[in-house]
N, CA, C and O atoms as CSV, one atom per row, in Angstrom:
chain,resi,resn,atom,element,x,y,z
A,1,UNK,N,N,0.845,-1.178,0.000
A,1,UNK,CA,C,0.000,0.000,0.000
A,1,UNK,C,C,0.890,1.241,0.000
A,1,UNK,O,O,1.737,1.319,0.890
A,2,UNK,N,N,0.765,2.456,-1.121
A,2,UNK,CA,C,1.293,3.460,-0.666
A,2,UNK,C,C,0.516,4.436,-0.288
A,2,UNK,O,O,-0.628,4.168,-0.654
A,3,UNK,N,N,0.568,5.580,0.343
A,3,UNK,CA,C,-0.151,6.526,1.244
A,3,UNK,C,C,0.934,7.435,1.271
A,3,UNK,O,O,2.152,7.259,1.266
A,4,UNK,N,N,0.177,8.507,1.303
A,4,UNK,CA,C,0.387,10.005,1.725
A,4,UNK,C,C,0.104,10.448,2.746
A,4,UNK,O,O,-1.112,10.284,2.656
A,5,UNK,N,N,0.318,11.131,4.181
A,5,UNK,CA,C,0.093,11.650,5.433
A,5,UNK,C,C,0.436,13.023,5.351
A,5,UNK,O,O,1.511,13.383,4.870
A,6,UNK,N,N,-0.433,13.829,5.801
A,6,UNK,CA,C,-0.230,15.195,6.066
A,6,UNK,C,C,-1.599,15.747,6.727
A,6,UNK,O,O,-2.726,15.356,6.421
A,7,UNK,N,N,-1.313,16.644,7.611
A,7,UNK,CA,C,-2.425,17.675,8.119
A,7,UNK,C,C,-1.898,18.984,8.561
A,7,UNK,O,O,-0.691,18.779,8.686
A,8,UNK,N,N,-2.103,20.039,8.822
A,8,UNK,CA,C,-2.459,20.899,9.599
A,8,UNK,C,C,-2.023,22.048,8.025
A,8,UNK,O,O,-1.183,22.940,7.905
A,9,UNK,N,N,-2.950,21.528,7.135
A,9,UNK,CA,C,-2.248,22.223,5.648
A,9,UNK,C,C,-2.772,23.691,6.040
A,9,UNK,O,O,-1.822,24.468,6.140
A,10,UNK,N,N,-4.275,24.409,6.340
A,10,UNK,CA,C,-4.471,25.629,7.229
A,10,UNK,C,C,-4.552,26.400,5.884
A,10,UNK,O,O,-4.045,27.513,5.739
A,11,UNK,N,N,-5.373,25.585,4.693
A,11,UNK,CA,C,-6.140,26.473,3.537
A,11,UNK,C,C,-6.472,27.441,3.913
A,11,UNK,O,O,-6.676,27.500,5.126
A,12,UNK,N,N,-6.731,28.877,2.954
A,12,UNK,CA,C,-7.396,29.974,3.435
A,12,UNK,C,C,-6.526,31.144,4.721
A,12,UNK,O,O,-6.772,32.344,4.844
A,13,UNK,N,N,-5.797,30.566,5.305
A,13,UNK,CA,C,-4.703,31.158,6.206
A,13,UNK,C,C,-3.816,32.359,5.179
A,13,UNK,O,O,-3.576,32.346,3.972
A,14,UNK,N,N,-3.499,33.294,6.196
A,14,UNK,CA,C,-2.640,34.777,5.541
A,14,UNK,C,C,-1.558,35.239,6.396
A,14,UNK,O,O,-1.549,36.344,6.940
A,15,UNK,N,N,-0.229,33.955,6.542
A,15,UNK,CA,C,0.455,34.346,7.386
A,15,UNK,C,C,0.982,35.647,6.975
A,15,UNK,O,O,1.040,36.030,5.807
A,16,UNK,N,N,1.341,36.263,7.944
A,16,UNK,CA,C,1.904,37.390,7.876
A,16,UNK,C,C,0.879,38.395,7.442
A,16,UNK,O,O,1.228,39.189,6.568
A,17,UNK,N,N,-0.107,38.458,7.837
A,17,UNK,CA,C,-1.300,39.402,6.789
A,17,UNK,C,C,-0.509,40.591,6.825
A,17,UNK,O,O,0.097,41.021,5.844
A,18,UNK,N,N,-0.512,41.241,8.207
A,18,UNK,CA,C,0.161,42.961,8.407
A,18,UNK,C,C,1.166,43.099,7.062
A,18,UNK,O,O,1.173,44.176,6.466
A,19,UNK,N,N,1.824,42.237,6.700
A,19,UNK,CA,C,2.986,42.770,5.507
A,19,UNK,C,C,2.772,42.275,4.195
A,19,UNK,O,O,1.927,41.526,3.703
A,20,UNK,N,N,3.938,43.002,3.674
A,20,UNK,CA,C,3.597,43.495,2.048
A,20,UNK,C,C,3.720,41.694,1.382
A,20,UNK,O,O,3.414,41.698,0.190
A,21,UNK,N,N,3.991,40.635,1.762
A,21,UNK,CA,C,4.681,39.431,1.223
A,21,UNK,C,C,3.152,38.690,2.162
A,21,UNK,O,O,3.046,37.470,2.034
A,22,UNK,N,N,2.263,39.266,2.873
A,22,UNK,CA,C,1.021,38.171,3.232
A,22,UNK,C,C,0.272,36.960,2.498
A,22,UNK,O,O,0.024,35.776,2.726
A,23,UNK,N,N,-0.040,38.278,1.101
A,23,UNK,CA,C,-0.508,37.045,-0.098
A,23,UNK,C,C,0.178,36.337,-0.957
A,23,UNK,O,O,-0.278,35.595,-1.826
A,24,UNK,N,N,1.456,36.601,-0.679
A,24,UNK,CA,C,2.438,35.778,-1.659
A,24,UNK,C,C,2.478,34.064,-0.279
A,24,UNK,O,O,2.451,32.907,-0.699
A,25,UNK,N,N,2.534,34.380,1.034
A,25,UNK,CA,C,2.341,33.158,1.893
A,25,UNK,C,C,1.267,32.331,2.120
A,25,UNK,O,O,1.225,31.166,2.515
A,26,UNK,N,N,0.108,33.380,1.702
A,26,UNK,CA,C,-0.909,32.556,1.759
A,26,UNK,C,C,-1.291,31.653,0.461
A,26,UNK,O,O,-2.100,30.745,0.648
A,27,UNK,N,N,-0.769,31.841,-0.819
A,27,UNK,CA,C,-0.776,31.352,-2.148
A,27,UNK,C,C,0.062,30.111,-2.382
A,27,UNK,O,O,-0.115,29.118,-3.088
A,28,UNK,N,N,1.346,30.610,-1.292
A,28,UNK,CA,C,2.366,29.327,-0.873
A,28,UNK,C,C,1.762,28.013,-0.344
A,28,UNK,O,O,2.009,26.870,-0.730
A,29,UNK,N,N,0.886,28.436,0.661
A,29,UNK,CA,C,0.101,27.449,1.303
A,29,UNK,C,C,-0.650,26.799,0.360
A,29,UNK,O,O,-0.482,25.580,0.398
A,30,UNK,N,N,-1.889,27.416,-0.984
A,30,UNK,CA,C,-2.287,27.009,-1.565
A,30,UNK,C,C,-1.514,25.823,-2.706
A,30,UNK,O,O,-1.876,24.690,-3.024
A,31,UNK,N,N,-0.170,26.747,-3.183
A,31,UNK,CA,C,0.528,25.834,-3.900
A,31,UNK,C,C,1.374,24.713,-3.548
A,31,UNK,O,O,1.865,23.901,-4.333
A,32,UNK,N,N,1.501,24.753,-2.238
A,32,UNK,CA,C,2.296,23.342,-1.467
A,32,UNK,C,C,1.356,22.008,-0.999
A,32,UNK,O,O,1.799,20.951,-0.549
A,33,UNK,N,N,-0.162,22.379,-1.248
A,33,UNK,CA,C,-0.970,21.113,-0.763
A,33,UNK,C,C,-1.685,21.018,-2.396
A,33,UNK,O,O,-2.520,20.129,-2.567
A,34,UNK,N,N,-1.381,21.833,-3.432
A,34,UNK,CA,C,-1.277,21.553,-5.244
A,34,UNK,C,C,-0.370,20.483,-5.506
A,34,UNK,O,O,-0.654,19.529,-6.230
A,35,UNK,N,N,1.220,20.709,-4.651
A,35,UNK,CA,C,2.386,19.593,-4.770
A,35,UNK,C,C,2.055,17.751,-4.213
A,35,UNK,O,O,2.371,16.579,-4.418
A,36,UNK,N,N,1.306,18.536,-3.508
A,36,UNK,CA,C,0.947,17.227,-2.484
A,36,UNK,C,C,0.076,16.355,-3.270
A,36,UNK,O,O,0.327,15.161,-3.433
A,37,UNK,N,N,-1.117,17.041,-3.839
A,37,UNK,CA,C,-1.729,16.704,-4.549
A,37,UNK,C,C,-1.356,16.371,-5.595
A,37,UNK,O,O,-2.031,15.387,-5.897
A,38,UNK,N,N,-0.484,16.656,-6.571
A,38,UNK,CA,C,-0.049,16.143,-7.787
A,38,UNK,C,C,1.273,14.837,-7.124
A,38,UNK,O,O,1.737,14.075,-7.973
A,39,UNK,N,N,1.692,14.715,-5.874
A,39,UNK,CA,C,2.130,13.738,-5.869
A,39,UNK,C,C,1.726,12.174,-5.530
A,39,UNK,O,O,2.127,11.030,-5.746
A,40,UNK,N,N,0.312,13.117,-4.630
A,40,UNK,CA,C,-0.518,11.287,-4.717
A,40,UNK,C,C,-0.536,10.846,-6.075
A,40,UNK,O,O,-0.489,9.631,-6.265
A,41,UNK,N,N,-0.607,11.759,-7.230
A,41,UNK,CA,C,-0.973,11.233,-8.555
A,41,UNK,C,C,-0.239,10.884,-8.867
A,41,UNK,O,O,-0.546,9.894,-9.531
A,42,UNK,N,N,0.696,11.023,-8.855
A,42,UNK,CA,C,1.938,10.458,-9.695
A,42,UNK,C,C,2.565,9.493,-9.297
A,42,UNK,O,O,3.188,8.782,-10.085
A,43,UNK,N,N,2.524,9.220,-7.733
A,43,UNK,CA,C,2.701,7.615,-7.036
A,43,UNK,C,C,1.861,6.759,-7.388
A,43,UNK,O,O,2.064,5.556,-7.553
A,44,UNK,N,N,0.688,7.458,-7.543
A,44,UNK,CA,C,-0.587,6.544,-7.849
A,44,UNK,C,C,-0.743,6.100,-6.282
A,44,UNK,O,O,-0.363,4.967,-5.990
A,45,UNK,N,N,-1.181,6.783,-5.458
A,45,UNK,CA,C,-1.021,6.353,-3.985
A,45,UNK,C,C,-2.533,6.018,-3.743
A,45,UNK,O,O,-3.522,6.578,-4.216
A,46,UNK,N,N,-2.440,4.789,-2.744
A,46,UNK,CA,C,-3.825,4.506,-2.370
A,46,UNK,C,C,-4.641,4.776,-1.628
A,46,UNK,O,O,-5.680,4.161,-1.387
A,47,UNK,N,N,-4.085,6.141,-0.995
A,47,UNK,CA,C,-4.530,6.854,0.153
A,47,UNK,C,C,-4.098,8.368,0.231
A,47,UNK,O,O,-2.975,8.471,-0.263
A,48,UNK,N,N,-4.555,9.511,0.648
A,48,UNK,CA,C,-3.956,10.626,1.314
A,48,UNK,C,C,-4.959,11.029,1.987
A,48,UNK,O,O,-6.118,11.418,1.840
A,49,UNK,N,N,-3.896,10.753,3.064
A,49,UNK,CA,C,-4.780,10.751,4.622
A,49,UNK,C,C,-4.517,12.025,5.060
A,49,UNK,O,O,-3.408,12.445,4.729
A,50,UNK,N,N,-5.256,12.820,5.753
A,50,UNK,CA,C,-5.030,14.588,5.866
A,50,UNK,C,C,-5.875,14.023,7.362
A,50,UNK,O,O,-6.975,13.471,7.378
A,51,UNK,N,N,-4.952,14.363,8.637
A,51,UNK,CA,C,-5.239,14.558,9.363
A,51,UNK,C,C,-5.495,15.821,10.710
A,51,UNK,O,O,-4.926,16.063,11.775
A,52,UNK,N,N,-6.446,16.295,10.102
A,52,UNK,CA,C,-6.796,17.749,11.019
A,52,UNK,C,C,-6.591,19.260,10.085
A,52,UNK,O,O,-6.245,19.334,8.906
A,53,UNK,N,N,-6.766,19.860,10.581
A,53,UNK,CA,C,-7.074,21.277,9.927
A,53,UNK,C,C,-6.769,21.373,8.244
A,53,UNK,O,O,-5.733,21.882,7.815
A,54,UNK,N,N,-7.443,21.012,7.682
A,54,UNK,CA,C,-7.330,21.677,6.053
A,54,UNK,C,C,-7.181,22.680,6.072
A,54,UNK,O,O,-6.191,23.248,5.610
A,55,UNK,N,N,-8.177,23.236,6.646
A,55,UNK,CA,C,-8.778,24.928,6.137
A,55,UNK,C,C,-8.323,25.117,7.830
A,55,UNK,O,O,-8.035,24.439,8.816
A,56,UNK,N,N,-8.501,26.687,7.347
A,56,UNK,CA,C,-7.932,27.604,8.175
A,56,UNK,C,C,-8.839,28.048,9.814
A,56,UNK,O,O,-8.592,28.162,11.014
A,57,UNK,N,N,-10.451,28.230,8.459
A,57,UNK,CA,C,-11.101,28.497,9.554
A,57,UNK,C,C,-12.411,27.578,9.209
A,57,UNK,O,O,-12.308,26.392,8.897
A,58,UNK,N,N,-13.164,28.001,9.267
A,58,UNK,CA,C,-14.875,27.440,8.457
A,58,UNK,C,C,-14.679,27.473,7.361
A,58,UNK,O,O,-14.309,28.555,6.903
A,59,UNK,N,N,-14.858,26.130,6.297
A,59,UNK,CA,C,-14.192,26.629,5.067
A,59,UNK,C,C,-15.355,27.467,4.690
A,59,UNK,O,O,-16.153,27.781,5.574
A,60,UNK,N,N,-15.564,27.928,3.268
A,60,UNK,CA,C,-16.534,28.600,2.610
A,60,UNK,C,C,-16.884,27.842,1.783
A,60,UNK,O,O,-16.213,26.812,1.832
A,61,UNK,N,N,-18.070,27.837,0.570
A,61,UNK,CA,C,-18.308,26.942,0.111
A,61,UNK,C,C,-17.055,26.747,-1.543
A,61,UNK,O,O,-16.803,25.789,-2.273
A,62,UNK,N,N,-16.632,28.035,-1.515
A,62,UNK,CA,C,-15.622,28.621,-2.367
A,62,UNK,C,C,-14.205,27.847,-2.352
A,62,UNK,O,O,-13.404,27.355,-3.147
A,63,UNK,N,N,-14.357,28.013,-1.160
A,63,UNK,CA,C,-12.803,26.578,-0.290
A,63,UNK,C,C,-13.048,25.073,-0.911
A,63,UNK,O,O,-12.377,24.309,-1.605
A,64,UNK,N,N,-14.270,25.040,-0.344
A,64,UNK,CA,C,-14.866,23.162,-0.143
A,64,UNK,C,C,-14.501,23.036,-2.001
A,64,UNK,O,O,-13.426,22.585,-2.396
A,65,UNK,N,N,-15.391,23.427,-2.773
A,65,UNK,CA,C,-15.185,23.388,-4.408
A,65,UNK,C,C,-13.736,23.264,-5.214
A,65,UNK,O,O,-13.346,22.424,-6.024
A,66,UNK,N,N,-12.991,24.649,-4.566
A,66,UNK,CA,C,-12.082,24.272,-4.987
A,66,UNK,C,C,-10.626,23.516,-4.852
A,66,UNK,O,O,-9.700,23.432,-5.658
A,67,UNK,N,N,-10.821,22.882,-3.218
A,67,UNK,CA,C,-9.972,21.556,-2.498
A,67,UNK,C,C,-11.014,20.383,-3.418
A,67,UNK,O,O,-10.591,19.361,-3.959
A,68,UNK,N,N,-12.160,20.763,-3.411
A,68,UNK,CA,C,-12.539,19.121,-4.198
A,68,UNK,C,C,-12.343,18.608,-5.329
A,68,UNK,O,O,-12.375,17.448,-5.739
A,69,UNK,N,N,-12.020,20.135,-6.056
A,69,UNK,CA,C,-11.464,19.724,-7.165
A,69,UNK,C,C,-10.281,19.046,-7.815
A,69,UNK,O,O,-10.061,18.292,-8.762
A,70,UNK,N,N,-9.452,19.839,-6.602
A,70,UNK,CA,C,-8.382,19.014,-6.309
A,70,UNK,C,C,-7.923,17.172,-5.970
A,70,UNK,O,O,-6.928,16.457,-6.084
A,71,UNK,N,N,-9.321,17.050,-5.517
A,71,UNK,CA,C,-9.257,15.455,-4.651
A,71,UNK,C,C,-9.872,14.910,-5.821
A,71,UNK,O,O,-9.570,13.727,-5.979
A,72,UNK,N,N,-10.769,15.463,-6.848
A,72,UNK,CA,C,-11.662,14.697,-7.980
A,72,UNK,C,C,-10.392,14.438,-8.911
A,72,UNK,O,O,-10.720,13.479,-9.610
A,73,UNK,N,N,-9.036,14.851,-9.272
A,73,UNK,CA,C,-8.091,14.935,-10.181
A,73,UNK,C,C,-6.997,13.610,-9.614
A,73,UNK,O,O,-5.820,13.372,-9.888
A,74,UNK,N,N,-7.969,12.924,-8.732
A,74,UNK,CA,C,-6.801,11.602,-8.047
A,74,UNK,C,C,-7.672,10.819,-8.806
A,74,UNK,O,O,-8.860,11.082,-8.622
A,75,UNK,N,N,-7.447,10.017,-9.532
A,75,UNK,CA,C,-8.128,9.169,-10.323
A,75,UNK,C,C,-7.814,7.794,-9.389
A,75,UNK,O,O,-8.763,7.019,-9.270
A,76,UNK,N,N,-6.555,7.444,-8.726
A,76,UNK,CA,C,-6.371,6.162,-8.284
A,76,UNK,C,C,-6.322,6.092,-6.403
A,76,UNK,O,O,-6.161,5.196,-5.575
A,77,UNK,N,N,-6.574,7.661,-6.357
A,77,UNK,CA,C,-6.273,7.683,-4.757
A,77,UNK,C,C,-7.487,8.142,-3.882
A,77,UNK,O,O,-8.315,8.960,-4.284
A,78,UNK,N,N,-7.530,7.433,-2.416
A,78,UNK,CA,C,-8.810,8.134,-1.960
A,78,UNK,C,C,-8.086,8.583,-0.960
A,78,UNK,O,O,-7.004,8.337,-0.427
A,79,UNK,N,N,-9.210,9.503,-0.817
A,79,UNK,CA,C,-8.975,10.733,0.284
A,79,UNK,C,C,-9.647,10.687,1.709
A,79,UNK,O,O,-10.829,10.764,2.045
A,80,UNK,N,N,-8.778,10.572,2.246
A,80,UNK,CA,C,-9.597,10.619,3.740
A,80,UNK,C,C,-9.142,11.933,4.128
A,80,UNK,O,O,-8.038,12.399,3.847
A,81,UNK,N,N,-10.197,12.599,4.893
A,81,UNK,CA,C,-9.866,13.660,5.670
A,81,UNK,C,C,-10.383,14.099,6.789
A,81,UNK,O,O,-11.539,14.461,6.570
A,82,UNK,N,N,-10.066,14.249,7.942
A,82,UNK,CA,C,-10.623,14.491,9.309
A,82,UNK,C,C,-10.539,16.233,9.630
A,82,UNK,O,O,-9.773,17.138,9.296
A,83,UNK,N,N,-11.416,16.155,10.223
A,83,UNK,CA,C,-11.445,17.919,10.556
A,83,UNK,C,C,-10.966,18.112,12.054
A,83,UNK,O,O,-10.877,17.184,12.859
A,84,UNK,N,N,-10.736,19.133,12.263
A,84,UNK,CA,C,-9.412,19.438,13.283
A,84,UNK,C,C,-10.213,20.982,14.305
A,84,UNK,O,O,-11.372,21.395,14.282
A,85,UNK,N,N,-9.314,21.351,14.892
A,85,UNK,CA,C,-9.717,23.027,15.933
A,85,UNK,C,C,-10.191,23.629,15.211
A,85,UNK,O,O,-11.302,24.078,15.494
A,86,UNK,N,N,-9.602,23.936,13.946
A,86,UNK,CA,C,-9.702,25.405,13.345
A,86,UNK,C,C,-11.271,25.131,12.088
A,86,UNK,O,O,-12.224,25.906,12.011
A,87,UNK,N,N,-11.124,24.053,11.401
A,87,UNK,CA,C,-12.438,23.693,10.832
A,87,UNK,C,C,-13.161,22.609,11.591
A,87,UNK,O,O,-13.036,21.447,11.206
A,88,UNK,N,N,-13.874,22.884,12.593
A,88,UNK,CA,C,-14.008,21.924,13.034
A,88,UNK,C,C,-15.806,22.002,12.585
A,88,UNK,O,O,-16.171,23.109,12.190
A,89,UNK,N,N,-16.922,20.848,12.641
A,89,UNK,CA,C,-18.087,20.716,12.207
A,89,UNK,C,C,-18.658,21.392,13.261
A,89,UNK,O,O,-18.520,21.371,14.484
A,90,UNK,N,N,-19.436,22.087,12.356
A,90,UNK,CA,C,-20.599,22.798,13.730
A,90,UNK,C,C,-21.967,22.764,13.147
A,90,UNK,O,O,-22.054,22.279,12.019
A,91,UNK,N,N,-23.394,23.335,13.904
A,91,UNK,CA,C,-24.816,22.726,12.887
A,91,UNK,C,C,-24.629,23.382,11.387
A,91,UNK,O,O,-24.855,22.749,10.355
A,92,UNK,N,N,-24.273,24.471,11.419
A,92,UNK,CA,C,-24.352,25.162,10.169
A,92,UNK,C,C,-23.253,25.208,9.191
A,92,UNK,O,O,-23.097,26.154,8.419
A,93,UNK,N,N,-22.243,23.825,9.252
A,93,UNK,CA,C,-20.959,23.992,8.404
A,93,UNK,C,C,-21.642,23.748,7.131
A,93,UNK,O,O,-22.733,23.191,7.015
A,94,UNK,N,N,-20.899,24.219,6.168
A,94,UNK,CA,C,-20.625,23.392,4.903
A,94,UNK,C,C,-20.585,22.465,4.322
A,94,UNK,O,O,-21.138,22.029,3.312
A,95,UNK,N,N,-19.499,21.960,5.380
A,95,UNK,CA,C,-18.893,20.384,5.516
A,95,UNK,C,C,-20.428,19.441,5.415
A,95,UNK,O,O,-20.361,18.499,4.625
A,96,UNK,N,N,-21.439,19.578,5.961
A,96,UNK,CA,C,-22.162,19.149,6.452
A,96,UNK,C,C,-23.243,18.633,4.878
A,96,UNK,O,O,-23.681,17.487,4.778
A,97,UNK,N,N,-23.462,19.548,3.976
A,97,UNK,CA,C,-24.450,19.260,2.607
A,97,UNK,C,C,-23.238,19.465,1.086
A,97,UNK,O,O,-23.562,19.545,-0.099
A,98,UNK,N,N,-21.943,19.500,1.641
A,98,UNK,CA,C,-21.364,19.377,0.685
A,98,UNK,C,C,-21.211,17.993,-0.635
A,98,UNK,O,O,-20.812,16.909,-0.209
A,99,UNK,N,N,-21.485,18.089,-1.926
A,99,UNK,CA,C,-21.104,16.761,-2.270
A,99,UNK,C,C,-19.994,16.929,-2.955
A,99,UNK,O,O,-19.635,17.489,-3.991
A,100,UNK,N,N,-19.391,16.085,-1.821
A,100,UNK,CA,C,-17.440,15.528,-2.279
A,100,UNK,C,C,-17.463,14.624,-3.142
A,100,UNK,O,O,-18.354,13.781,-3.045
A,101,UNK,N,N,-16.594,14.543,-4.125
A,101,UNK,CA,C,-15.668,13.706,-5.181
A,101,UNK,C,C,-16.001,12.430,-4.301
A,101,UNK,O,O,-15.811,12.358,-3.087
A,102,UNK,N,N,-16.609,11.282,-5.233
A,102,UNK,CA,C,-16.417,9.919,-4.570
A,102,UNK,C,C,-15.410,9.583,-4.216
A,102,UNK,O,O,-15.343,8.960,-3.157
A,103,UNK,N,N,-14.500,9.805,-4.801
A,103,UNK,CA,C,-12.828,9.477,-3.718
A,103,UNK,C,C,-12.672,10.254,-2.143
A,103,UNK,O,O,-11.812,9.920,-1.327
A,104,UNK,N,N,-13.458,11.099,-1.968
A,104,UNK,CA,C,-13.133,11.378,-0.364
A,104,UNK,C,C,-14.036,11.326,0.551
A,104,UNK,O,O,-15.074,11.986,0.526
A,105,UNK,N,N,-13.657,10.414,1.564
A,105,UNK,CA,C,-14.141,10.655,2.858
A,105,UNK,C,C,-13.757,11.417,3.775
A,105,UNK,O,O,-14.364,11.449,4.846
């Protein structure tokens, strides 16, 4: 079996907001869990397991769409993902009537 492990990726996050380089870190974040993602594909991995915080805060439904799009582009890998402090489920999440890519749980 191969597998991928990672969590606390913290989508949607603006380190450093106060300074001039905020959105160049927060785009970083976006493009380093893009890497991640193009490497389950290319192992062809049978898993990427994301344990705890994706997103930063509550995702939006803007977030959820475009991480799923991401997980729909694994043709051989499924996705597990657990939610963590910062997204965590509450009555009125997202998370909750979203429909995810059959590859993720």
């Amino acid at each position: 079996m191969k597998f991928i492990h990672t969590g606390d990726i913290h989508w949607g996050m603006t380190p450093d907001a106060d300074k001039p380089w905020g959105s160049e870190r927060a785009q970083a974040i976006k493009d380093t869990f893009k890497k991640i993602i193009a490497q389950a594909g290319k192992m062809q991995a049978d898993c990427l397991f994301i344990s705890g915080d994706l997103f930063h805060r509550q995702p939006l439904v803007r977030d959820l769409k475009e991480v799923n799009y991401l997980f729909s582009t694994l043709k051989k890998t499924k996705v597990v993902f657990i939610i963590g402090n910062h997204d965590y489920l509450k009555v009125d999440s997202y998370y909750l009537d979203f429909p995810w890519s059959e590859n993720v749980t």
